[in-house]
FIDO-579116 format. One record per residue (C-alpha): residue in three letters; x, y, z. Coordinates in steps of 0.2 Angstrom, whole numbers, plus 5000, padded with zeros to 4 digits. Layout:
# FIDO-579116
alaXYZ
...
***
This chain:
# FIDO-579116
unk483748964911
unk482049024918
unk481349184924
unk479849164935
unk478849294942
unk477749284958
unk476449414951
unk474849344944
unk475349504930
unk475149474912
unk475149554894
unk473549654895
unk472949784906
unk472149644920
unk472949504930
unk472249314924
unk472849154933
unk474249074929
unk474148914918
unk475548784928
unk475448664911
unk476948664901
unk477048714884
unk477448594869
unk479348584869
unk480148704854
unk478548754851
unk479048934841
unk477849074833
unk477349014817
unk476149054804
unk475848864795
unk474748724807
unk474948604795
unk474748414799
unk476648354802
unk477348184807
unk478948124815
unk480748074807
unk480047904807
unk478447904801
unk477147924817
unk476248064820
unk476848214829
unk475948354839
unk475648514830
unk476548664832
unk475748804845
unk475048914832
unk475349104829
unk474149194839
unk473249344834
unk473349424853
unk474049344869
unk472649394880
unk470749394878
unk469749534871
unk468249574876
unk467749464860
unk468449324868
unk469949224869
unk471149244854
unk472049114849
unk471649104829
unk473349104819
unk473749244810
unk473549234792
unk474449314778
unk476049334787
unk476849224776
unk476149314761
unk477049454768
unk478749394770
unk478349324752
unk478349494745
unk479749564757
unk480949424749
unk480349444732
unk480849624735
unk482449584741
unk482849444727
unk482349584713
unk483649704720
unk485049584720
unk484649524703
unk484549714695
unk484549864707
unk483749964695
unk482349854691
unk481649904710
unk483250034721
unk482250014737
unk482149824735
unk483349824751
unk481949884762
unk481249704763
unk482549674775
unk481449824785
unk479649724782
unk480649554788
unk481249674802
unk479549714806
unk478749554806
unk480149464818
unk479849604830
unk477949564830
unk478149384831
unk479349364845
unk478649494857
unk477149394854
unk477849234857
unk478649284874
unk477249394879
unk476049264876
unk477249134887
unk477549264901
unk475349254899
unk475149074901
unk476449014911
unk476849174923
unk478849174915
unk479949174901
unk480849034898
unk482449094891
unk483548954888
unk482148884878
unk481649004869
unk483649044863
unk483848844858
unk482248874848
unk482849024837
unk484748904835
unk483848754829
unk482448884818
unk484248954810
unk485948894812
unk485548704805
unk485148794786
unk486348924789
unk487948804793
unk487148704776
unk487348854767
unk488848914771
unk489748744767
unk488848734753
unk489348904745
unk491048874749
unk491348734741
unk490448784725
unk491148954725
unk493148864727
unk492648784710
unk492448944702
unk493349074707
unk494549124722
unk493849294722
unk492349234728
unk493249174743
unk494249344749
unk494449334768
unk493149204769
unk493749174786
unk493249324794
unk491549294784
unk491149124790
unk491649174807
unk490049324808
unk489249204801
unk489049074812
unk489149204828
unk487949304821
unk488949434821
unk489449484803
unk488749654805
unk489849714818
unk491349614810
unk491449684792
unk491149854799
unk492649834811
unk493449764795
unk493149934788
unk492349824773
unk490749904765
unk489149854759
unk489149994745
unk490849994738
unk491549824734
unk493149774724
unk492749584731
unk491149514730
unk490749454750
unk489949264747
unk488749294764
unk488649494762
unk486749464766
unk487149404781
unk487249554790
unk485349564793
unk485349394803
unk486649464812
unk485649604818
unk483949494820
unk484949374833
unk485749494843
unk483749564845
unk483349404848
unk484649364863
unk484449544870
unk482549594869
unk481749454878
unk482649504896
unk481749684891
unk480349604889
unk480149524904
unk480749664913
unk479449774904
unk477849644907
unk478249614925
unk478449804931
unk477649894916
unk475849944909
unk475349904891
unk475650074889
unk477150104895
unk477749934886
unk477450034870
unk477950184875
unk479650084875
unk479650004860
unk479250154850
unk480550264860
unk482050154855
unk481350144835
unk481350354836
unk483050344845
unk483750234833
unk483250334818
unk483950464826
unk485450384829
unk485650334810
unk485050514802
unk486450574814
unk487950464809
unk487450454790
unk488450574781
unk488150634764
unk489350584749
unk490450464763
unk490050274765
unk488450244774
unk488850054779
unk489150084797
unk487250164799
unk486550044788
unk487549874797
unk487349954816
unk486249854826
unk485950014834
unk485350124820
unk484349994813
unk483149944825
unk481550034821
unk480949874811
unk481049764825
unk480349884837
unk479049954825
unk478349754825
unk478649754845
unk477849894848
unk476449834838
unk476349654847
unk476349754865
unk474749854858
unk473949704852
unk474149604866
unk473349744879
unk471249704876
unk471049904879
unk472349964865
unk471949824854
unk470049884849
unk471050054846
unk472449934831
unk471249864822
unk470949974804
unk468849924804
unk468650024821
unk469450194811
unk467850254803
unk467950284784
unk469850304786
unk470250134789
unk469450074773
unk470750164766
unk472350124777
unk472949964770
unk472850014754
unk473750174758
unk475150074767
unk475349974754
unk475350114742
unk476850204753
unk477850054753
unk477850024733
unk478150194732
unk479750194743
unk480350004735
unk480450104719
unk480950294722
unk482250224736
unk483850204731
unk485450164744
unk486350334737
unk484650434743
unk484950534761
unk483050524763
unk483450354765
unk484450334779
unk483450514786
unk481650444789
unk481450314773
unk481750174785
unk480550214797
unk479350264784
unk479650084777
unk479349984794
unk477750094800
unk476950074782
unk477349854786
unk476449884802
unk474849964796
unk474949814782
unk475249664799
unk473749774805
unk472849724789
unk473149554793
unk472649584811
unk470849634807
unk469649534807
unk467849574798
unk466049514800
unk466049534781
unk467449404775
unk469049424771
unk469849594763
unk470849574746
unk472449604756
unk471949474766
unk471649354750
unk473049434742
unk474249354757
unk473249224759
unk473449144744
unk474648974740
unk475749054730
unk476349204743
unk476249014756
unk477248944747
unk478649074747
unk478549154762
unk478848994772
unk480448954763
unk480749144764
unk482349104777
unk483148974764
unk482849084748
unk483749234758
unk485049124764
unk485249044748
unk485149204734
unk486749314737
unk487849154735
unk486749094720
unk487049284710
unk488849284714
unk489049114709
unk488049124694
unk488849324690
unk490549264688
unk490249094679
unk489249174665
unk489349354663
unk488149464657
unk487949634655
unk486249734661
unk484949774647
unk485249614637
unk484449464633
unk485849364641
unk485749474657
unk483649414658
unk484349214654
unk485649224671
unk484449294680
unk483049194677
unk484249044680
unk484849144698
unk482849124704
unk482748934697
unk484348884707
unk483748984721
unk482148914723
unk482748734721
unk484048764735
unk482648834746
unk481448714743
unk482648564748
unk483448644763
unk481648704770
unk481148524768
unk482548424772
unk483448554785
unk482248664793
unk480748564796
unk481448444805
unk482648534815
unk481148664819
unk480048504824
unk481348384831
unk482548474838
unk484348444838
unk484548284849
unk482748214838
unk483748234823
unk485448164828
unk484448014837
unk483547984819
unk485147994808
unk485847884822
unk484747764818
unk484847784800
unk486847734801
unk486247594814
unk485047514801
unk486447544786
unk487947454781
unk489747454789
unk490247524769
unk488847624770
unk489147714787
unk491047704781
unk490547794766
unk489847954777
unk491147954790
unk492347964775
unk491248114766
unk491148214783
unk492948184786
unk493348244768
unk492248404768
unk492848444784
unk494448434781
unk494148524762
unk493348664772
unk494648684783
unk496148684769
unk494848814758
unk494648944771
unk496548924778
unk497148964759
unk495849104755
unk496649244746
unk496649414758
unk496449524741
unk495349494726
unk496249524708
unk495349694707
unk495949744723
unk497849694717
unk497649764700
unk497149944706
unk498349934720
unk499749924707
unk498950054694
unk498750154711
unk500550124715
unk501150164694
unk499950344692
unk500750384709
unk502250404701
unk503150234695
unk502550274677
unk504050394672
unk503650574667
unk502050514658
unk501350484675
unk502050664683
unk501350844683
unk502150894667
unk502151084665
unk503251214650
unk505051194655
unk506251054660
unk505650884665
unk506050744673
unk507150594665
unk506350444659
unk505050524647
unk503350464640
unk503550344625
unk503050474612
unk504750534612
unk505450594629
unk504650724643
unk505550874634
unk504650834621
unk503150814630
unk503450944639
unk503351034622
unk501850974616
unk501051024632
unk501451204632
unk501051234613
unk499351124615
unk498851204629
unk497351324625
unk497851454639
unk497751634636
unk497151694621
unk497851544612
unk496451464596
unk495551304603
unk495951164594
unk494850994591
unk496150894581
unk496550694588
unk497650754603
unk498950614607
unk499450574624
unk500650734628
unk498950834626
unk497750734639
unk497450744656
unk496350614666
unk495650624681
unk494650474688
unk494250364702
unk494550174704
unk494150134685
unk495250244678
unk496550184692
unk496150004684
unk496650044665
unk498150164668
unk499250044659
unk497950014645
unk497750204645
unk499450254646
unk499750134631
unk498550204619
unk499050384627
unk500850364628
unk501250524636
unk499350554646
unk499450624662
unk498350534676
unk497750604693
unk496850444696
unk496250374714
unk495250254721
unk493450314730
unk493550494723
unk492050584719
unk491550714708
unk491950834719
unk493550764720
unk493850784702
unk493350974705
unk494551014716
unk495950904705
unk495451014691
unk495251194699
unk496951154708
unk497651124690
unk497051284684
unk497651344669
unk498951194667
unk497651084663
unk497951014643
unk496951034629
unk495950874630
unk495250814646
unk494650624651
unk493350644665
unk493250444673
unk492150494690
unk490550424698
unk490750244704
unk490650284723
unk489250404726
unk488550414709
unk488350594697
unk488050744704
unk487550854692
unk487951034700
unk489850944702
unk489950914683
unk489451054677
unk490651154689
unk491951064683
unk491751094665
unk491451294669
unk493251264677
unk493951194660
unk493051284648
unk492451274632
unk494051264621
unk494551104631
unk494050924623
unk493150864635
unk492650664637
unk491450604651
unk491450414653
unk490050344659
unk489750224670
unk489150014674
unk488949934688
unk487649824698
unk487050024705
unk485150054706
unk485650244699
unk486650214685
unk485250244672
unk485050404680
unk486750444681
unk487150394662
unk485650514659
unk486250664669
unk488150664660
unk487150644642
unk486150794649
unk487650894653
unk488650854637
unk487150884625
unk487251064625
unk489151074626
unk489951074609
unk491651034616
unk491150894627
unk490750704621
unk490350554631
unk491250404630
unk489950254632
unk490850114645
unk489150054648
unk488749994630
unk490449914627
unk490349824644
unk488749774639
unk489249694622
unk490849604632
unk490449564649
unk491749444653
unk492749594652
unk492349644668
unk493149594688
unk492249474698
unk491549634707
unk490449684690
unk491249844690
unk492949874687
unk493849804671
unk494849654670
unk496549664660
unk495749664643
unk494449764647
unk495449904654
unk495949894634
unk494149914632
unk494150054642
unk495550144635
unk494750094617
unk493050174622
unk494050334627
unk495050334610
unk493350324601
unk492650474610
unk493950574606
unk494050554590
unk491950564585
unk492150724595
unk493750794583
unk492650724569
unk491350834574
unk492151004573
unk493550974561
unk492550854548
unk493950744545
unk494050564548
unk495150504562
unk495950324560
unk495950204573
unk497250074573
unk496749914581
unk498449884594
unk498949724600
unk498549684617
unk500649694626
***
């Protein structure tokens, strides 16, 4: 379909003639004019270059390519990768989604204003086949690839795989997993294409914003065009400080297409500026006096800053961080912009150089590629953060990535992106022509198989990972299928069916003389299970059993996606009946909070045996967290941490396919790393020894 306009009206402020020539065929905004040839050898036309304005100046025509854009979605993808490999090696690493964001926005308003410039319309049909043959032919390679590698080596990687595959081809997985009620931040399965949100987001831009576009250079001043823009990036940020709530799951603001626009309209606004000759002279840092010597570096500055102060837990984040992110990625696509009689600037050269070339034109593949490569890699050989093994499997994720990238931007995207989808199929058709009956027999077989595999794979996914089963029955057993071990138990009579350690009267018993109520002596002897309460989120709810076996008599108030605030109003509920020693298992959904913790050890006291478990997980705030409960506990006598994160990080393969929550033997882990705790704390005031029996796992 194509839109044409009878007004001579273009991208700048005045009205040029309009050029009747048509442009090359899937021509797209590109950053790279390198010499290509055809599928079969012969020369091909070059692509149109990226332009650095769509009108002239009063410099001249500008039709130079823009370089260093490439060295910019270099260092947004690296940012990304690093995140996904280690969030705490750089928590804001997700904001190079934001710079990709940024740069899309500028390169596509520029491609269709520079279209409705030369040719007097947009050619929308066109324009939409280009961006399906720029993405879906790695995108579908990808997907089939990851589903067949990730069927080898576990199911969990494959957990409603259908509805993923289905966003991802539509690009639409956004708006799927949040009607899923899935979320990005809390996952007891590990999505295979989780990453895919974002290109769900940038191709509903990409089918929505050029009819805006033309509506906005036909009947609107360059002004006005940016006006625009910049409106609907202020009204989404609005949007998403509005609808992010503190402490509750932040996937719906952070997924939305409409509270995540501002870095696509940041770039748009920015391409609507440049394109006008009068606003232009206005962009460019060397016309800013003293301060623009200063303003890349600045923007740059900013940007570091946010990738490593940032963190996905952070309100500031979701409350302006975002916009900060994608107006500082401007100001650096500015730096690009500007062009100076005295050479190059080191951000310029910086971009500029092969090895930023080199990743930020296979950017797309390494993006696609990564998530499925860490998962993959994660749960065929687990390590644990802060070792050397951790560093190895990482190191190996980026080799694997890299590799995959390289041969799908080589042998998918470029010439899908230079032939088309009929100048593809017409070359393999040839290809079969030339070969063999077996050998065409042979590929129709392979497709027919894969198909076919694909098919059978995603029909016979599993609905619920192992870690979603386990703690959906530990759920089910602290809820009350546990016996008395598993109830309120309180001085007096009790329910039938009592804890292991001798029957709930004598529970009961224990309970009411070990309780350090009233006036009664705090003691710090081992307490056994009659004198322990727990209280925890989902990985206490994943070792109940293990607990319950090394406790026999504990009584859990353990529930998935709790908070510490949670546990402080378990424990203040609880009051006096609270027992003698008291497992603290919190943290995993929304991190520490320091003013929750403490509150709740005001609540219990300092006569209470107290454990705080600490935590591991794939979280950018889990050093700080671990840090804020040692901090706590250090000047409490009565209260000891029980160090999860070192004994996950000697046995990793004790851990779910989700890298947070223990497997079956490692809820024994658990339960063992508790036991220890309690006992160095008894040891601590009472000077005696405490053995610890080694038990067999049931």
């Amino acid at each position: 379909m194509t839109l044409s306009v009878p007004s001579p009206r273009v991208a700048g402020d005045r009205a040029v003639p309009r050029h009747r020539r048509r442009g090359t065929e899937g021509s797209d905004v590109t950053t790279s004019v390198a010499p290509r040839r055809s599928l079969t050898g012969a020369p091909a036309r070059a692509p149109d270059p990226t332009v650095v304005g769509a009108v002239e100046s009063s410099q001249g025509p500008a039709a130079s390519r823009i370089e260093g854009l490439d060295g910019l979605r270099a260092l947004a993808i690296v940012a990304v990768l690093v995140f996904h490999l280690n969030a705490a090696w750089l928590p804001g690493g997700f904001l190079g989604v934001d710079v990709f964001f940024v740069v899309s926005g500028f390169l596509i308003t520029t491609l269709l204003v520079r279209e409705h410039h030369e040719h007097g319309r947009i050619a929308l049909r066109r324009f939409w086949v280009r961006r399906a043959r720029r993405l879906l032919p790695a995108l579908v390679v990808v997907v089939v690839g990851s589903v067949l590698v990730a069927r080898l080596v576990s199911g969990d990687l494959l957990v409603h795989l259908g509805r993923q595959v289905a966003g991802a081809l539509t690009f639409s997985t956004n708006w799927v997993e949040v009607t899923a009620g899935s979320s990005y931040f809390d996952q007891t399965a590990p999505q295979l294409f989780l990453n895919f949100w974002s290109l769900a987001v940038e191709e509903q831009f990409y089918l929505l914003w050029p009819l805006v576009t033309l509506l906005l250079v036909r009947f609107a001043s360059a002004r006005t065009r940016v006006a625009v823009a910049l409106g609907v990036a202020a009204a989404s940020t609005a949007l998403m400080a509005l609808l992010f709530v503190p402490g509750a799951d932040a996937t719906r603001v952070y997924y939305g297409t409409d509270t995540h626009l501002m870095g696509l309209m940041t770039g748009a606004a920015l391409a609507f500026a440049w394109a006008s000759p009068s606003l232009r002279l206005r962009l460019a840092p060397s016309s800013w006096g003293s301060r623009g010597r200063y303003a890349v570096p600045a923007a740059a500055a900013v940007l570091m800053l946010l990738l490593f102060a940032l963190d996905e837990s952070r309100a500031a984040t979701f409350r302006g961080g975002i916009l900060l992110a994608s107006v500082a990625t401007g100001v650096l696509v500015l730096g690009l912009l500007d062009r100076r009689s005295s050479g190059p600037s080191a951000w310029q050269r910086l971009t500029g150089s092969r090895v930023a070339g080199w990743v930020g034109v296979r950017s797309y593949s390494i993006y696609l590629w990564h998530w499925p490569v860490v998962l993959v890699v994660a749960r065929d050989n687990p390590s644990a953060p802060g070792t050397s093994s951790h560093l190895l499997t990482r190191a190996w994720v980026v080799l694997v990535t890299l590799a995959l990238a390289d041969l799908t931007y080589r042998f998918v995207e470029t010439p899908f992106r230079r032939h088309g989808f009929r100048g593809v199929g017409r070359a393999v058709g040839r290809l079969l022509m030339r070969s063999t009956r077996r050998t065409r027999q042979a590929v129709a077989g392979t497709v027919a198989v894969l198909g076919i595999a694909l098919v059978v794979i995603t029909w016979t996914a599993p609905r619920q990972s192992e870690t979603a089963a386990l703690l959906e029955a530990n759920a089910a057993r602290a809820a009350g299928g546990a016996g008395a071990a598993m109830t309120p138990l309180v001085p007096g009579p009790s329910s039938a069916g009592g804890a292991s350690a001798g029957g709930a009267a004598a529970v009961a018993t224990a309970t009411a003389a070990a309780s350090p109520t009233g006036g009664a002596q705090a003691s710090f002897t081992m307490p056994t299970g009659p004198e322990i309460d727990g209280y925890g989120d989902s990985m206490m709810v994943g070792s109940v059993h293990a607990l319950d076996y090394y406790f026999p008599g504990i009584r859990m108030d353990a529930k998935s996606n709790r908070r510490w605030s949670d546990g402080l109003a378990a424990v203040r509920a609880r009051g006096d009946g609270n027992r003698r020693a008291v497992v603290l298992a919190f943290g995993t959904n929304a991190g520490v909070d320091q003013a929750d913790v403490t509150a709740v050890l005001d609540a219990l006291g300092s006569r209470r045996m107290v454990v705080l478990v600490n935590l591991m997980g794939p979280f950018a705030r889990i050093d700080s967290d671990n840090a804020t409960l040692q901090a706590v506990a250090k000047d409490r006598p009565n209260v000891v941490v029980a160090d999860w994160a070192a004994a996950v990080r000697d046995n990793p393969e004790q851990l779910q396919s989700d890298r947070v929550h223990p497997s079956l033997r490692g809820s024994h882990l658990f339960a063992k790393t508790v036991r220890q705790a309690l006992a160095a704390l008894s040891e601590r005031h009472t000077g005696v020894k405490v053995p610890l029996k080694d038990l067999p796992m049931p």
